[in-house]
C-alpha positions, 0 to 999 in steps of 0.5 A: 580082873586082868586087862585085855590087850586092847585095853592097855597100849603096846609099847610100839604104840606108844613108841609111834605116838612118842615118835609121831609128836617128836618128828612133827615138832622137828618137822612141822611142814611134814603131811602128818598122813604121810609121817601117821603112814610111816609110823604105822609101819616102822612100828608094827602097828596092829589094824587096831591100832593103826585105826587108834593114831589115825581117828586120835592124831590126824588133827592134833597141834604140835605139843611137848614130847614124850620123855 
């Protein structure tokens, strides 16, 4: 059975998440809507997407880094 685009991540997807996690570990007083927002854009994010960061990553505790 082949997977359908919504259920495997893009890799602008995973680019933004990897980004997302590095600039609030380097930058923790940032608003994480206001850098979530520039993710969605400097990325491309589909609206599905885009609705993914937001419900998964509004409240989430700085962790390790994507490599």
């Amino acid at each position: 059975m082949t997977q359908t685009p919504l259920q495997t991540p893009s890799a602008n997807l995973k680019k933004a998440i990897c980004w997302l996690g590095e600039v609030m570990q380097q930058h923790p007083e940032k608003q994480r809507d206001k850098v979530i927002q520039e993710a969605e854009l400097r990325f491309d994010l589909t609206p599905a997407e885009c609705e993914f960061v937001n419900a998964n990553f509004k409240d989430i505790s700085t962790g390790r880094c994507c490599s």
